[in-house]
Residue frames as qw, qx, qy, qz and C-alpha x, y, z in Angstrom:
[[0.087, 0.023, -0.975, 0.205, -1.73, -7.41, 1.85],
 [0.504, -0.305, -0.187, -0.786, -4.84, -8.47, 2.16],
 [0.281, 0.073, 0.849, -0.441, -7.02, -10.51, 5.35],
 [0.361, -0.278, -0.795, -0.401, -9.93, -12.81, 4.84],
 [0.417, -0.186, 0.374, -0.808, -12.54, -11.74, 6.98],
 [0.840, 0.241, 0.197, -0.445, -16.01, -13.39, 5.37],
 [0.679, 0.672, -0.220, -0.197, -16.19, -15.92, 2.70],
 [0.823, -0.122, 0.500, 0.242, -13.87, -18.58, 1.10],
 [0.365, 0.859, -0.256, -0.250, -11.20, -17.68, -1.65],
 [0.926, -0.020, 0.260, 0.272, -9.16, -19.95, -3.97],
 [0.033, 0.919, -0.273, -0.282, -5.59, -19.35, -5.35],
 [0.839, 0.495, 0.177, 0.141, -4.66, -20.54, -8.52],
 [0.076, 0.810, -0.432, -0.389, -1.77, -20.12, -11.07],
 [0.864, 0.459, -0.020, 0.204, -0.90, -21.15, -14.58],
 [0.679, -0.454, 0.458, 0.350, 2.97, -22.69, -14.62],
 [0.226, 0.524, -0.613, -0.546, 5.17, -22.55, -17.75],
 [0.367, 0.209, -0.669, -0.612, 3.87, -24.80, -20.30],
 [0.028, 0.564, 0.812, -0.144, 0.28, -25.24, -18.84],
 [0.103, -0.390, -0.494, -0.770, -2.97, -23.34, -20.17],
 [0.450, -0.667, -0.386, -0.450, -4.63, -24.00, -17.33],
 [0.031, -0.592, 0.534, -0.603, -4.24, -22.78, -13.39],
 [0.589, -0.115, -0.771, 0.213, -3.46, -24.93, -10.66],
 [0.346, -0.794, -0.179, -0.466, -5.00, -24.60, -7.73],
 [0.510, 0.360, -0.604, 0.496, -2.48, -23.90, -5.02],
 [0.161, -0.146, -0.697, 0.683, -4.93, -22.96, -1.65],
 [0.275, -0.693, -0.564, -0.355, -8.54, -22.36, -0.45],
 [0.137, 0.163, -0.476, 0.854, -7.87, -19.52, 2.03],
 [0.410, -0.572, -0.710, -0.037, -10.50, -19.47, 5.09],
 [0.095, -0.922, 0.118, -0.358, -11.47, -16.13, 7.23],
 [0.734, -0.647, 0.183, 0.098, -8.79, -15.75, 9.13],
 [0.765, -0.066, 0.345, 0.540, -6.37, -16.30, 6.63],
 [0.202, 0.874, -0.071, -0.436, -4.19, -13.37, 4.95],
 [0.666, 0.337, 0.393, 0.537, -2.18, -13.34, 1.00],
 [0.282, 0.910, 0.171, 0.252, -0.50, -10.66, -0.35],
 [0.436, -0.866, 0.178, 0.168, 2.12, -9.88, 1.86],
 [0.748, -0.026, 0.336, 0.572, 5.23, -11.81, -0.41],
 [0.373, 0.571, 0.336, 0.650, 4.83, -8.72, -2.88],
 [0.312, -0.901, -0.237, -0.184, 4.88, -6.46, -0.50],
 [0.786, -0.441, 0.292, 0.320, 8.01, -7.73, 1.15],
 [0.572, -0.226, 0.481, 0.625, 9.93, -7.78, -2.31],
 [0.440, 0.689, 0.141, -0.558, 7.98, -5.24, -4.07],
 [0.089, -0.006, -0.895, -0.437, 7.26, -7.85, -7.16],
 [0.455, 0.002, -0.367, -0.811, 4.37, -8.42, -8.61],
 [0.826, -0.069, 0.379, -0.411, 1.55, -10.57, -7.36],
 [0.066, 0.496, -0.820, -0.278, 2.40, -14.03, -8.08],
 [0.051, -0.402, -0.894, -0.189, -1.10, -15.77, -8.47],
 [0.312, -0.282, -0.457, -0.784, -4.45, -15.21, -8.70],
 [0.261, 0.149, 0.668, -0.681, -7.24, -14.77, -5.79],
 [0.306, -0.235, -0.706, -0.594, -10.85, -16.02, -7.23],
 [0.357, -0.067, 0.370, -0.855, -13.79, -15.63, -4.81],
 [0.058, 0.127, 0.971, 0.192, -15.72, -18.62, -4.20],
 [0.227, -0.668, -0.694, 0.139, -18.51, -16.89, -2.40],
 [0.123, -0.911, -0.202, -0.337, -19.23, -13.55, -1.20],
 [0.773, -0.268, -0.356, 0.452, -16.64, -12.20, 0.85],
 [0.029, -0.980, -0.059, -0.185, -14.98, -9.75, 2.98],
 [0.764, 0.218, -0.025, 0.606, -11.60, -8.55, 2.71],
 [0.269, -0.917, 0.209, 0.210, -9.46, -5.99, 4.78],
 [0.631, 0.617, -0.168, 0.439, -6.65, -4.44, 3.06],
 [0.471, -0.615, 0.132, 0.618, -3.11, -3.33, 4.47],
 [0.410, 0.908, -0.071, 0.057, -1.86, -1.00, 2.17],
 [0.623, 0.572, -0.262, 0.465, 2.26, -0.57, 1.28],
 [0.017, -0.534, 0.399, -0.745, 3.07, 1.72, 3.96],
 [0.732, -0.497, 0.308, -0.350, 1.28, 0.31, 6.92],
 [0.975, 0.146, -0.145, 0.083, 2.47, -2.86, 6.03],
 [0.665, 0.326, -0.338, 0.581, 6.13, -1.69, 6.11],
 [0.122, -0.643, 0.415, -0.632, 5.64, -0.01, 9.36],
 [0.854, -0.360, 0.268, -0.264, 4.26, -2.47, 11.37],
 [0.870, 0.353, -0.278, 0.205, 7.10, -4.68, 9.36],
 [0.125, 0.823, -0.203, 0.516, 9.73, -2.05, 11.02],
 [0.385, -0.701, 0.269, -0.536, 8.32, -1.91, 14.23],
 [0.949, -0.197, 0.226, -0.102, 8.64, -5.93, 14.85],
 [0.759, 0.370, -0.399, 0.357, 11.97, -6.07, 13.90]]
């Protein structure tokens, strides 16, 4: 999972019979992606693109699923 710290980031994806990707959210700091594939270990299911410089904290697998755990 990752957190927006810095910096503005768009997320896209190309649908079945389209060439080109659609843009599905401008994420703003404060805002986090990554966590659905994490949840149902599956593969990312779009594309992050960096509008600007930015900065980005990771959760890794394991933290993630502990801190999942502990809030149940």
């Amino acid at each position: 999972m990752y957190v927006l710290e810095q910096g503005s980031l768009d997320c896209t994806k190309i649908f079945n019979g389209s060439t080109e990707p659609t843009l599905l959210k401008t994420y703003q700091p404060g805002e986090g992606f990554g966590e659905l594939a994490l949840l149902y270990n599956v593969p990312r299911a779009a594309t992050i693109t960096a509008n600007e410089n930015s900065t980005v904290w990771r959760l890794d697998r394991d933290t993630f699923n502990n801190i999942v755990k502990e809030a149940a």
